[in-house]
Biotite code that builds the C-alpha atoms (Angstrom):
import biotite.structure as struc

atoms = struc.array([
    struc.Atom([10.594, 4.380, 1.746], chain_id="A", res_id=1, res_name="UNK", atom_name="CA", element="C"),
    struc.Atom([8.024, 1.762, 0.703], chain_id="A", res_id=2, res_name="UNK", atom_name="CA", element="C"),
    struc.Atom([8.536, -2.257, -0.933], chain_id="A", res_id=3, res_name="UNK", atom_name="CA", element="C"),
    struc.Atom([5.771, -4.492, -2.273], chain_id="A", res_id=4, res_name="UNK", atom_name="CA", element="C"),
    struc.Atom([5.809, -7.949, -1.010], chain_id="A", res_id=5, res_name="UNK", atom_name="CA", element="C"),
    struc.Atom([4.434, -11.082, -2.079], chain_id="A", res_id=6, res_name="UNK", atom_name="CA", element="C"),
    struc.Atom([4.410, -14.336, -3.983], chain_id="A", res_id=7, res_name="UNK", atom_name="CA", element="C"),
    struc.Atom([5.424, -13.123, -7.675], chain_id="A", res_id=8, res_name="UNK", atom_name="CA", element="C"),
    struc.Atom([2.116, -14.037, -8.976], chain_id="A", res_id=9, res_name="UNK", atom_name="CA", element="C"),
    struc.Atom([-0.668, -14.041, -6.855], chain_id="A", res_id=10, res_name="UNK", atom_name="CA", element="C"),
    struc.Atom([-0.359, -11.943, -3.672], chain_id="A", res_id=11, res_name="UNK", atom_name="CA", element="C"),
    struc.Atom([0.907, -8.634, -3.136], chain_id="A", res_id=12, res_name="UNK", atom_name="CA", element="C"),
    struc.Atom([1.316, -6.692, -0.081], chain_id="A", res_id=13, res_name="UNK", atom_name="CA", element="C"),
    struc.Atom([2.195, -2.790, 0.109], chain_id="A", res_id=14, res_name="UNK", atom_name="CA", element="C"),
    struc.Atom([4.586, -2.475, 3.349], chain_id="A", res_id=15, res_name="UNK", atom_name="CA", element="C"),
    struc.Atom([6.260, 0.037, 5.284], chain_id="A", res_id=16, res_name="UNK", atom_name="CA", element="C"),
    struc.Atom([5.458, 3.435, 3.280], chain_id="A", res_id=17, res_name="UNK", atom_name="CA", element="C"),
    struc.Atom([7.285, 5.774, 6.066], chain_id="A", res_id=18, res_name="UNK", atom_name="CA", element="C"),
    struc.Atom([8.452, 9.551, 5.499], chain_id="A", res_id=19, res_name="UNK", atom_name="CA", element="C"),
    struc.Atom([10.662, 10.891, 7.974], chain_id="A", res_id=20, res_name="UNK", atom_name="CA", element="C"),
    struc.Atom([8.921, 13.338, 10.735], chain_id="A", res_id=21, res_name="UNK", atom_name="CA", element="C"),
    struc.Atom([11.051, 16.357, 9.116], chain_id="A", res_id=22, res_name="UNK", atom_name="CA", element="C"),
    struc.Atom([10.003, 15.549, 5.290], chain_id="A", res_id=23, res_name="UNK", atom_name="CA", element="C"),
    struc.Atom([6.141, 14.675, 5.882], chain_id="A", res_id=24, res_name="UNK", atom_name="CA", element="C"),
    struc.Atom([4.227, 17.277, 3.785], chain_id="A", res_id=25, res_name="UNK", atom_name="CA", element="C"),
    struc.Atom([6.457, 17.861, 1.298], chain_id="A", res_id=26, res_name="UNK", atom_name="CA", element="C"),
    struc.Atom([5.031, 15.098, -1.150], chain_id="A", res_id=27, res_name="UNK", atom_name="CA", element="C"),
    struc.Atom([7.125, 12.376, -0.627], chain_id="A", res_id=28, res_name="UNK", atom_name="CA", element="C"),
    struc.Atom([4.359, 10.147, 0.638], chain_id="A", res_id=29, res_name="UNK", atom_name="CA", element="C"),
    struc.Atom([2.655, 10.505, -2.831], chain_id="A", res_id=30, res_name="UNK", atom_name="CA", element="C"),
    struc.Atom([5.726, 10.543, -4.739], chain_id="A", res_id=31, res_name="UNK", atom_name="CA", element="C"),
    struc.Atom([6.709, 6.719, -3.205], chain_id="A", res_id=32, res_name="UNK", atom_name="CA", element="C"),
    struc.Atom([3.106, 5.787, -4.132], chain_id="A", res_id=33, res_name="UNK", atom_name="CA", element="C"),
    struc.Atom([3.299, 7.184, -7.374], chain_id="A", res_id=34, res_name="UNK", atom_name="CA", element="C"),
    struc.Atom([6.807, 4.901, -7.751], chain_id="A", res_id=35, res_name="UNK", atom_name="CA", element="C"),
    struc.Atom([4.897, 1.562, -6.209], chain_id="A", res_id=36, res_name="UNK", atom_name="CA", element="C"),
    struc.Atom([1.520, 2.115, -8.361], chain_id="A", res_id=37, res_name="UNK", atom_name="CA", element="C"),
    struc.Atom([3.521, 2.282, -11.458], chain_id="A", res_id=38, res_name="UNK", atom_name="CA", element="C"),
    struc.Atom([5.571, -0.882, -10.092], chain_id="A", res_id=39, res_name="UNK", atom_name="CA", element="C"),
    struc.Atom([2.543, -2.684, -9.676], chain_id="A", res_id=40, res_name="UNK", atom_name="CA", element="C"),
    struc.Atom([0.697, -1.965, -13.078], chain_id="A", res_id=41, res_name="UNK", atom_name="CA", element="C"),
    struc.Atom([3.678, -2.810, -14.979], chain_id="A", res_id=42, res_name="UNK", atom_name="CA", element="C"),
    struc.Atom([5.018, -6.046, -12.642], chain_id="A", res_id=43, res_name="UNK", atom_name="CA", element="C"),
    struc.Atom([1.536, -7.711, -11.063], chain_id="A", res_id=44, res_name="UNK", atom_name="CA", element="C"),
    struc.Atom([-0.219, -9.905, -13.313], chain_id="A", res_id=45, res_name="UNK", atom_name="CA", element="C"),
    struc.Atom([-4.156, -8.671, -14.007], chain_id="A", res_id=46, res_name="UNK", atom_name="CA", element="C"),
    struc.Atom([-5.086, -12.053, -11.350], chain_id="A", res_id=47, res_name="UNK", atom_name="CA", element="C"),
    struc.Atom([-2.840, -10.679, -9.006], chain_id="A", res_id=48, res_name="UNK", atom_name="CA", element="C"),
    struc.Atom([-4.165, -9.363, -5.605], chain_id="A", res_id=49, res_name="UNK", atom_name="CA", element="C"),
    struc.Atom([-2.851, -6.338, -3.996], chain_id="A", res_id=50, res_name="UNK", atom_name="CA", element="C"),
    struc.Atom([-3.497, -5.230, -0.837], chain_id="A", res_id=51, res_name="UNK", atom_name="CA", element="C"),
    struc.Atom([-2.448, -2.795, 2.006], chain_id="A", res_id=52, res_name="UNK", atom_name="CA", element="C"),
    struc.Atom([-3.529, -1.833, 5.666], chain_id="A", res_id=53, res_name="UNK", atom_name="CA", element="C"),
    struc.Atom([-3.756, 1.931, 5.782], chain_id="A", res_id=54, res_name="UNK", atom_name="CA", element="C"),
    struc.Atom([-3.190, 3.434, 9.376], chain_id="A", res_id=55, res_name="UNK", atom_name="CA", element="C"),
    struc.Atom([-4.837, 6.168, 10.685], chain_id="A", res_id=56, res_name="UNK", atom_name="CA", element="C"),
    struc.Atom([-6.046, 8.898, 7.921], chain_id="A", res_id=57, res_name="UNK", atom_name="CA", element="C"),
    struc.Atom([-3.656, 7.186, 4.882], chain_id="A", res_id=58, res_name="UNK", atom_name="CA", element="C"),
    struc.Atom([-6.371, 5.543, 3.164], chain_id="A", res_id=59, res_name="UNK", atom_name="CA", element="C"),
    struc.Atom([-7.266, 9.669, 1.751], chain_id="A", res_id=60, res_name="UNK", atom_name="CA", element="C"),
    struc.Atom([-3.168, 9.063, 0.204], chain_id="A", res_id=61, res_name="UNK", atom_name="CA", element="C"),
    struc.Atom([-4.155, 5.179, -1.405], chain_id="A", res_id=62, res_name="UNK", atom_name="CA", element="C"),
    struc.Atom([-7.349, 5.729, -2.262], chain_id="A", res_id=63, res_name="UNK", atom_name="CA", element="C"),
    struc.Atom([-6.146, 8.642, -5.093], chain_id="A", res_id=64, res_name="UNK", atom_name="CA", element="C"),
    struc.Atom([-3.732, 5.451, -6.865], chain_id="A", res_id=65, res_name="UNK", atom_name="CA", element="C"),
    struc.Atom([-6.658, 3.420, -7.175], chain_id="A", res_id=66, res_name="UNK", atom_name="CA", element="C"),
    struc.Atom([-6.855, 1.647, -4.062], chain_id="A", res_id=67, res_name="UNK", atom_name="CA", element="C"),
    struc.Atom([-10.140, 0.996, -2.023], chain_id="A", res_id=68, res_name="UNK", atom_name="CA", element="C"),
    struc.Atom([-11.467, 0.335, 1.062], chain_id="A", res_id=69, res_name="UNK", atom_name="CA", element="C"),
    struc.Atom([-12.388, -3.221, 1.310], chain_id="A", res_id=70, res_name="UNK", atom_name="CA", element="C"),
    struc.Atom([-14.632, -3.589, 4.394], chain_id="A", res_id=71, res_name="UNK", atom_name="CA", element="C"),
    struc.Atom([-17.314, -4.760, 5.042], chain_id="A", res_id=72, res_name="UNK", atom_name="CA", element="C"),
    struc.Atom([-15.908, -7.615, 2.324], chain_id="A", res_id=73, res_name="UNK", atom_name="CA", element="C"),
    struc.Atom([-12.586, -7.703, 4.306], chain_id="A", res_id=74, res_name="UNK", atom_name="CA", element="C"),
    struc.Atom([-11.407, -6.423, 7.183], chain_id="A", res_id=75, res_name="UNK", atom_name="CA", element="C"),
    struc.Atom([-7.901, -6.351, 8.163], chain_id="A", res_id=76, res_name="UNK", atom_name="CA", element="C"),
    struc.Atom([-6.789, -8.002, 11.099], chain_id="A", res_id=77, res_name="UNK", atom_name="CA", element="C"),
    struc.Atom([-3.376, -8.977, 13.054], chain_id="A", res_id=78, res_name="UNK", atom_name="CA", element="C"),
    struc.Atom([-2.091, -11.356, 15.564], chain_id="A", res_id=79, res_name="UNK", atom_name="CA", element="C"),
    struc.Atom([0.287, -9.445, 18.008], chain_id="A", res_id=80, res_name="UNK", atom_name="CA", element="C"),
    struc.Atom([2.482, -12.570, 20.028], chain_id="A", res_id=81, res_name="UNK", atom_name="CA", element="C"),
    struc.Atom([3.391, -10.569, 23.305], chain_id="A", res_id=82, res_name="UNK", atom_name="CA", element="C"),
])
């Protein structure tokens, strides 16, 4: 599974790209990818701003759909309430 959140216009957010345990190297990851680039290049406005936080060793998976790493410009960061 994977969604694309955001403000219609401006913002975008790529959320919860997940693969069950049991499917995970069977190219599902890129195939939901594939699905969401295609989404975004046809739905997000050229001024729109997408972004995602890749975990662990995903960024190898984003960066071959065109996305980048952003830091030092940005770095992603999170407020956990406990």
């Amino acid at each position: 599974m994977g969604r694309v959140i955001g403000d219609g216009g401006c913002f975008f957010q790529v959320v919860d790209i997940a693969v069950m345990p049991e499917y995970q190297g069977q190219g599902l990851g890129k195939l939901i990818i594939r699905e969401i680039a295609e989404y975004i290049e046809r739905e997000v406005p050229l001024t729109g701003y997408v972004s995602l936080l890749a975990d662990g060793e995903a960024h190898r998976l984003y960066v071959q759909f065109g996305f980048a790493l952003t830091a030092p410009n940005s770095i992603g960061m999170a407020l956990r309430k406990e």
